[in-house]
C-alpha positions as YAML, in Angstrom:
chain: A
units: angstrom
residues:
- id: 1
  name: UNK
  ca: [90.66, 27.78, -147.38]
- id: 2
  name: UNK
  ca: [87.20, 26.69, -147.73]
- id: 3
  name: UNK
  ca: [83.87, 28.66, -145.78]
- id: 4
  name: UNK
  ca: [83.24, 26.72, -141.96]
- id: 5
  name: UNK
  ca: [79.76, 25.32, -142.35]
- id: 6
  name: UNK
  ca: [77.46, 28.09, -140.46]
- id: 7
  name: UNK
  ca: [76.12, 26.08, -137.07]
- id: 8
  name: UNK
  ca: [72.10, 26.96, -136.64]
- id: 9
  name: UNK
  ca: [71.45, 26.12, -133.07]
- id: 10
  name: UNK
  ca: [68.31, 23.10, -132.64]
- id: 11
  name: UNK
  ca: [64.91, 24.52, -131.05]
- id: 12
  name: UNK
  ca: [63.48, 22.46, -128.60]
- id: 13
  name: UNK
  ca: [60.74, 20.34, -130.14]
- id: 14
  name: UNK
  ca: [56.86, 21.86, -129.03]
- id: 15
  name: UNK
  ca: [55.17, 19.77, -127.23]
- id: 16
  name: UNK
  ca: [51.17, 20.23, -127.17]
- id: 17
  name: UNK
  ca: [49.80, 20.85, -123.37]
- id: 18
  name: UNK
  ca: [47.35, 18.51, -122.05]
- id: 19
  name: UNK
  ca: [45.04, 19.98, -119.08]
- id: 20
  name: UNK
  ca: [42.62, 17.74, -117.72]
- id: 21
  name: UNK
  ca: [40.11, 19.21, -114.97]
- id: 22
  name: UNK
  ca: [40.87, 17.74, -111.04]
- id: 23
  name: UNK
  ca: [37.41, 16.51, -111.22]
- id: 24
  name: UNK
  ca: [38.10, 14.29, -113.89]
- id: 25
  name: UNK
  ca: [41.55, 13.33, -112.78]
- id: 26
  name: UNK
  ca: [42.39, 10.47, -110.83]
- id: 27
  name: UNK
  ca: [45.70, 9.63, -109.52]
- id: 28
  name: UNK
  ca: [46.53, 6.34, -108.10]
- id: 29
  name: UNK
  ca: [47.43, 6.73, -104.37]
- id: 30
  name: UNK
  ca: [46.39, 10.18, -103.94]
- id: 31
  name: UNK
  ca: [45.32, 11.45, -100.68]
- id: 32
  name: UNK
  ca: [41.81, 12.51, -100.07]
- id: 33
  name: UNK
  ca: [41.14, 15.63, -97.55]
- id: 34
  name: UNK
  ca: [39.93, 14.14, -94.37]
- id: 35
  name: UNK
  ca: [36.36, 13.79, -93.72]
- id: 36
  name: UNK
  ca: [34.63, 15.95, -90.46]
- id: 37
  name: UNK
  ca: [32.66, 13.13, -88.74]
- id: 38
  name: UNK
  ca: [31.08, 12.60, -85.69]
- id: 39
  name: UNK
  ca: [32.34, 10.05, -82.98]
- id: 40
  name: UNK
  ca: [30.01, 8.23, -80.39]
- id: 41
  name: UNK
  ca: [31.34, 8.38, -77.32]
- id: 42
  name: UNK
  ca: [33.34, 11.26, -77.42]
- id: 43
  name: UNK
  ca: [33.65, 15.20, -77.66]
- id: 44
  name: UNK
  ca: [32.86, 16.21, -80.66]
- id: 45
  name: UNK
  ca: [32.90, 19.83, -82.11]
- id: 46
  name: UNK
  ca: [31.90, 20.99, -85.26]
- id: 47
  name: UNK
  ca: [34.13, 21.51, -88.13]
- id: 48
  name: UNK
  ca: [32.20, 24.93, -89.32]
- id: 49
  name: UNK
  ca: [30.84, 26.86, -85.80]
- id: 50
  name: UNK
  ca: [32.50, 24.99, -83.16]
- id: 51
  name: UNK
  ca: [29.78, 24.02, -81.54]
- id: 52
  name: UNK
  ca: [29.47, 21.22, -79.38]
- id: 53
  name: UNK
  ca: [25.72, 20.93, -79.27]
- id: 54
  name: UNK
  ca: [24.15, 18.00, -81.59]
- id: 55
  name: UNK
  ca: [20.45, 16.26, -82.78]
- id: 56
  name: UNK
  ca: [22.04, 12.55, -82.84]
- id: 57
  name: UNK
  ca: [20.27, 10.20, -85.15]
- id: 58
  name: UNK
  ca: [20.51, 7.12, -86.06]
- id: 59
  name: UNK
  ca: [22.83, 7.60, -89.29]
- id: 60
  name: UNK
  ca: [23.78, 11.13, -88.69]
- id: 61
  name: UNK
  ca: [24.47, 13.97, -86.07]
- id: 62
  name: UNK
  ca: [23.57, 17.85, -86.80]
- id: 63
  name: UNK
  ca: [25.06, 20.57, -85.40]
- id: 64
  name: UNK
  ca: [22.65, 22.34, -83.16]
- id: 65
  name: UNK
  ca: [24.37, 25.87, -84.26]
- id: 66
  name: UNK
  ca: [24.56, 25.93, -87.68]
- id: 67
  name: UNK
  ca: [22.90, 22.66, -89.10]
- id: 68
  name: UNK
  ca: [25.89, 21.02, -90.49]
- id: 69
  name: UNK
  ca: [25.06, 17.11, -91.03]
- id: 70
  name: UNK
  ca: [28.02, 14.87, -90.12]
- id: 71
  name: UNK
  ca: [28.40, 10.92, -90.38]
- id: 72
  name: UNK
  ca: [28.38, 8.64, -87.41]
- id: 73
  name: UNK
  ca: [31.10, 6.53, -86.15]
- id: 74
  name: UNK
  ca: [31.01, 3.93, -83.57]
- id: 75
  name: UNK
  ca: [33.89, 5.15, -81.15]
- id: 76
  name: UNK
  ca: [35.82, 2.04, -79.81]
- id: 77
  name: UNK
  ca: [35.88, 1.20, -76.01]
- id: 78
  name: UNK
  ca: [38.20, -0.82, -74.03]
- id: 79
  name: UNK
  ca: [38.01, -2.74, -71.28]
- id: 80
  name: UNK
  ca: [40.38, -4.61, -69.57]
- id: 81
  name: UNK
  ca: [42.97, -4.59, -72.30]
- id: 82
  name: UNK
  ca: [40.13, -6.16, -75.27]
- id: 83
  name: UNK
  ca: [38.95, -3.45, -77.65]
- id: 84
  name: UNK
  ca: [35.20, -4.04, -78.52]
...
């Protein structure tokens, strides 16, 4: 009876790693963290003291506390069922 052919068991091939830095990585239909702004028209706080004291601008608002900048957006209003 002849030798059974010894079996050597298959390694799973190496594959190389590829890191790429967030910064430099953009995926398609990722979310963004939302963006602290400030909204005319209604009670705003800020995101880093919680205060609700501001120096409103014309393009931004700053917290009176700590000095945090924050965008302006027109809030909406409603009257009588139209949004304007």
């Amino acid at each position: 009876m002849a030798n059974p052919a010894k079996v050597i068991p298959l390694r799973p091939a190496k594959v190389a790693e590829v890191t790429a830095r967030p910064a430099t990585l953009t995926i398609i239909g990722a979310r963004r963290p939302p963006v602290p702004v400030f909204i005319a028209g209604s009670a705003n706080r800020c995101p880093d003291c919680h205060g609700e004291a501001f120096h409103v601008g014309r393009v931004t608002a700053e917290c009176a506390g700590c000095g945090l900048p924050l965008a302006i957006i027109a809030g909406r209003q409603k009257t009588g069922g139209a949004v304007r």
